[in-house]
C-alpha positions as CSV (number, residue, x, y, z in Angstrom):
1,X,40.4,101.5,94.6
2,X,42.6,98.9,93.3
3,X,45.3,101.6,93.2
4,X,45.0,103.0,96.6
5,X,44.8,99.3,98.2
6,X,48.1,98.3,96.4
7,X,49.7,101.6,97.5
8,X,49.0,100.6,101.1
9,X,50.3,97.3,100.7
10,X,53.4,98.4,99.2
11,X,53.6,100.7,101.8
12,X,53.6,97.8,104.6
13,X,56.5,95.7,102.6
14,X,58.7,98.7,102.3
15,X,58.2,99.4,105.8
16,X,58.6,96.2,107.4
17,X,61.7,95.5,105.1
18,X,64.4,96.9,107.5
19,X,63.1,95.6,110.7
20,X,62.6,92.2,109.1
21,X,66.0,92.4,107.5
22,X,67.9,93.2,111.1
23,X,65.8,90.4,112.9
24,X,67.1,87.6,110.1
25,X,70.7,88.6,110.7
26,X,70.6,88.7,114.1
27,X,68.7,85.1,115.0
28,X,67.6,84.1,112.1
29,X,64.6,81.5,112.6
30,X,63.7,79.8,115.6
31,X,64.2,75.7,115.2
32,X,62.3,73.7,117.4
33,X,59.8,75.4,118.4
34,X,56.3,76.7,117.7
35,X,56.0,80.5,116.5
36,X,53.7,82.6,114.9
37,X,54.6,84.1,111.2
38,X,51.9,86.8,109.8
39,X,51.1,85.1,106.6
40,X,50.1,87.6,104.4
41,X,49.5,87.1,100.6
42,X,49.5,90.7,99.6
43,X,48.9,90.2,96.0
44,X,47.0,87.5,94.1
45,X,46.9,87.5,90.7
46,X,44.1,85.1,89.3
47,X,42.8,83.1,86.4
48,X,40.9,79.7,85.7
49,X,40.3,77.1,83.2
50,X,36.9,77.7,82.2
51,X,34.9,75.6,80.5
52,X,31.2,76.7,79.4
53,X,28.9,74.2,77.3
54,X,30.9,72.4,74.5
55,X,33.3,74.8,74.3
56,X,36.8,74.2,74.6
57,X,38.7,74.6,77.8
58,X,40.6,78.0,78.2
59,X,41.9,80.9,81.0
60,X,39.7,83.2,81.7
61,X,41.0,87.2,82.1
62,X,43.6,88.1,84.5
63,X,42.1,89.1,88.0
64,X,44.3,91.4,90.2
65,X,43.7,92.2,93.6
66,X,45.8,93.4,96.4
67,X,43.0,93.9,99.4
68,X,41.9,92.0,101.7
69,X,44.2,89.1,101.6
70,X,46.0,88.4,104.9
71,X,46.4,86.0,107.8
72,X,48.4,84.3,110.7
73,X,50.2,81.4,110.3
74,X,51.5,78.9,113.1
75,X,54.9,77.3,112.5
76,X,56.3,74.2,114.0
77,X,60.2,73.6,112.8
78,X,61.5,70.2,112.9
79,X,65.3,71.3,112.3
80,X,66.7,74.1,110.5
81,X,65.8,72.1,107.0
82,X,62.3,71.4,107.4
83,X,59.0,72.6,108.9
84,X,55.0,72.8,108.9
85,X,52.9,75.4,109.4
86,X,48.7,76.0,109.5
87,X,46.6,79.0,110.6
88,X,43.7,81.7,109.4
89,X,43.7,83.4,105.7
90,X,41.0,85.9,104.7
91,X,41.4,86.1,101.2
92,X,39.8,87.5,98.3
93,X,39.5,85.2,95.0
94,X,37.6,85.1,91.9
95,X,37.6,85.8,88.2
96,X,36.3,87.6,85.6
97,X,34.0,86.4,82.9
98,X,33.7,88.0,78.8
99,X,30.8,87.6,76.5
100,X,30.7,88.7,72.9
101,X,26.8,89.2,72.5
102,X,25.8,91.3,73.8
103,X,29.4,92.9,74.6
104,X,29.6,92.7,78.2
105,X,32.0,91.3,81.2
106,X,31.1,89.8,84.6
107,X,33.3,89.7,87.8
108,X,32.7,87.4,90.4
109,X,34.4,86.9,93.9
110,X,34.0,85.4,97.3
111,X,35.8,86.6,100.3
112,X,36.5,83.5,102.3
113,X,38.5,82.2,105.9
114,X,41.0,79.7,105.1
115,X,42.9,76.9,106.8
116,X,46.8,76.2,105.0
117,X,48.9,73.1,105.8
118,X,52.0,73.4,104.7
119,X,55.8,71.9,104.6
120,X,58.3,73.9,104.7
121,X,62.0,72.2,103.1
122,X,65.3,73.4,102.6
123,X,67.2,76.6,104.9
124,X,64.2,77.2,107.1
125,X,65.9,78.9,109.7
126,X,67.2,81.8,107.7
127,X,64.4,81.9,105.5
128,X,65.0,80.6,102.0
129,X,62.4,77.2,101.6
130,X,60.4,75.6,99.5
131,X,56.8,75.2,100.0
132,X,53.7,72.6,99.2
133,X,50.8,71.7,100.6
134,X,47.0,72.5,100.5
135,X,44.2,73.4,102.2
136,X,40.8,74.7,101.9
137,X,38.7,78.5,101.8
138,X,35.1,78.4,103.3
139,X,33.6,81.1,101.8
140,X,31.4,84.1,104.0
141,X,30.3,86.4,101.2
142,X,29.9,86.5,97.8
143,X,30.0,89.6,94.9
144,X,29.0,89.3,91.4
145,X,29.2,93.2,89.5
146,X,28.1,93.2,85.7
147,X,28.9,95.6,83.1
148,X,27.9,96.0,79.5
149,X,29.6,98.3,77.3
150,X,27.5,101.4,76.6
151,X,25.0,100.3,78.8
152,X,23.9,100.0,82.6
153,X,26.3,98.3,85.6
154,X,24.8,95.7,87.8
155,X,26.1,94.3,91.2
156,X,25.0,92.4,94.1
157,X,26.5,90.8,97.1
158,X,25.4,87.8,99.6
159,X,26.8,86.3,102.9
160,X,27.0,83.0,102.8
161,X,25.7,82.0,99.6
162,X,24.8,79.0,97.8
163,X,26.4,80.6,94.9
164,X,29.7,78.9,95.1
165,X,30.5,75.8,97.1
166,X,30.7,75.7,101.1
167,X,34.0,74.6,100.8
168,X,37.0,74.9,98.5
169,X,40.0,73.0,98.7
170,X,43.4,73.8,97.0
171,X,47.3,72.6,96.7
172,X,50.0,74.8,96.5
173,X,53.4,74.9,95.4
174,X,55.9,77.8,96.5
175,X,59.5,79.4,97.5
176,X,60.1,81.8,100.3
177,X,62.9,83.8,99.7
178,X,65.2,84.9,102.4
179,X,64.5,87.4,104.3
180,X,60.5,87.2,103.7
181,X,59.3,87.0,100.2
182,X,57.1,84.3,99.0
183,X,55.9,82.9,96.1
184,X,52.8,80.8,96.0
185,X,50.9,78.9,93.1
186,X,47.2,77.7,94.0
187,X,45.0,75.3,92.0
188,X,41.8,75.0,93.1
189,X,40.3,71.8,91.9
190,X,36.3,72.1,92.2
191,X,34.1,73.9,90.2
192,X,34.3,78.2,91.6
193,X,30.6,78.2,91.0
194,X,27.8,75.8,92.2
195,X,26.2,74.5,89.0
196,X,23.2,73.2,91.1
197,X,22.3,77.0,92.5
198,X,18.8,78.1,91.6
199,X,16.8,80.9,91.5
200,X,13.5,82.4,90.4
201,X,13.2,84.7,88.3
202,X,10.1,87.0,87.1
203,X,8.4,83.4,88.2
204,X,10.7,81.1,86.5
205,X,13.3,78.8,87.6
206,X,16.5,78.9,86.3
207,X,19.7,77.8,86.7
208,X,22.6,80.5,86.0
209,X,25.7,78.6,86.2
210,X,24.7,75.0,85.1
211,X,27.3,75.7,82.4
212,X,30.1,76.8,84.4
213,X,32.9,74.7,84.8
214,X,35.7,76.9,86.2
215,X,38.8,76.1,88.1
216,X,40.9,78.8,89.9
217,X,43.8,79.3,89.5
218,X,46.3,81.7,91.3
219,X,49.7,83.1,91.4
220,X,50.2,85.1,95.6
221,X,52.9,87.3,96.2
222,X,53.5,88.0,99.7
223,X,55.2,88.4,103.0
224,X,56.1,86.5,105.8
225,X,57.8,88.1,109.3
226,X,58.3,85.5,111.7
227,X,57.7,86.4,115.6
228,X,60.7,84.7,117.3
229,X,59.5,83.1,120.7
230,X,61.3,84.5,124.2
231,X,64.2,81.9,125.1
């Protein structure tokens, strides 16, 4: 699945390269003026400092994921050296969780809608910047999928849960790279899972992530193609 979805978005970079690449040369940006930009953060490579108990803090494993992360961004350039933009982002975060007894790993993530704002700094107008800002995701649906080695697989998935937090804010730091690369790193400050969730089990109530202290992390890879306004 993994595979497929990064085939497809691989697809839609190599594709949109050459059209991308004759717009920049011709006009570059537009300066000046509001335009839309598609936003997309094709890949997202994740991680968190994790924190369970008294044990010390460390990252968690590597999470890759290539599907569904995309959006639309509105931009507003000051002058062709600097620039804001906001929008929509669906993306899709989480990490993944190991235990040694019994052998087993857990992998938990929340599709959410997003709001960016962002300043954009150095050659906006022909598309290499650099980027910071923040924002924050509002999660809609939550998966958790369990597997222990030589054993059975678990998974389950909620909309809108009180799994995780109804809001999580973020920075960022980037670059955009002429003619539409960009480079994103994401902290996420707040706790990924809601310590205070409860639920009963076989008539007991417990709370499964009172220990959890976990802080995402991620590094995006994507594309942005500007839509250059009619003069």
């Amino acid at each position: 699945m993994i595979w497929k979805s990064t085939y497809k978005i691989t697809l839609l970079f190599l594709l949109a390269l050459p059209f991308t690449l004759e717009a920049q040369s011709r006009m570059g940006r537009p300066s000046k003026k509001c335009y839309l930009s598609s936003g997309m953060e094709g890949y997202i490579l994740s991680t968190t400092l994790k924190q369970r108990q008294n044990d010390d803090i460390g990252l968690s494993t590597p999470r890759f994921t290539g599907f569904v992360n995309m959006g639309v961004h509105v931009n507003y350039d000051f002058s062709p050296h600097a620039g804001l933009y906001t929008g929509l982002n669906i993306k899709n975060i989480g990490f993944i969780e190991k235990y040694s007894n019994p052998d087993s790993t857990v992998k938990r993530r929340v599709y959410t809608l997003g709001v960016p704002l962002g300043l954009k700094l150095g050659n906006v107008k022909y598309g290499s910047y650099l980027l910071v800002g923040g924002g924050v995701d509002f999660p809609f649906n939550y998966r958790e999928k369990g597997f222990v080695r030589r054993g059975d697989k678990t998974k389950f998935n909620e909309w809108f849960s009180d799994r995780t937090p109804k809001a999580m804010p973020y920075i960022f730091v980037g670059v955009h790279l002429r003619p539409l690369l960009s480079f994103k790193l994401q902290y996420y400050p707040l706790n990924f899972m809601n310590d205070g969730f409860g639920t009963t089990v076989g008539g007991r109530l417990g709370f499964p992530y009172s220990d959890h202290d976990v802080r995402l992390l991620l590094l995006t890879a994507g594309i942005d193609i500007p839509f250059r306004p009619k003069n």
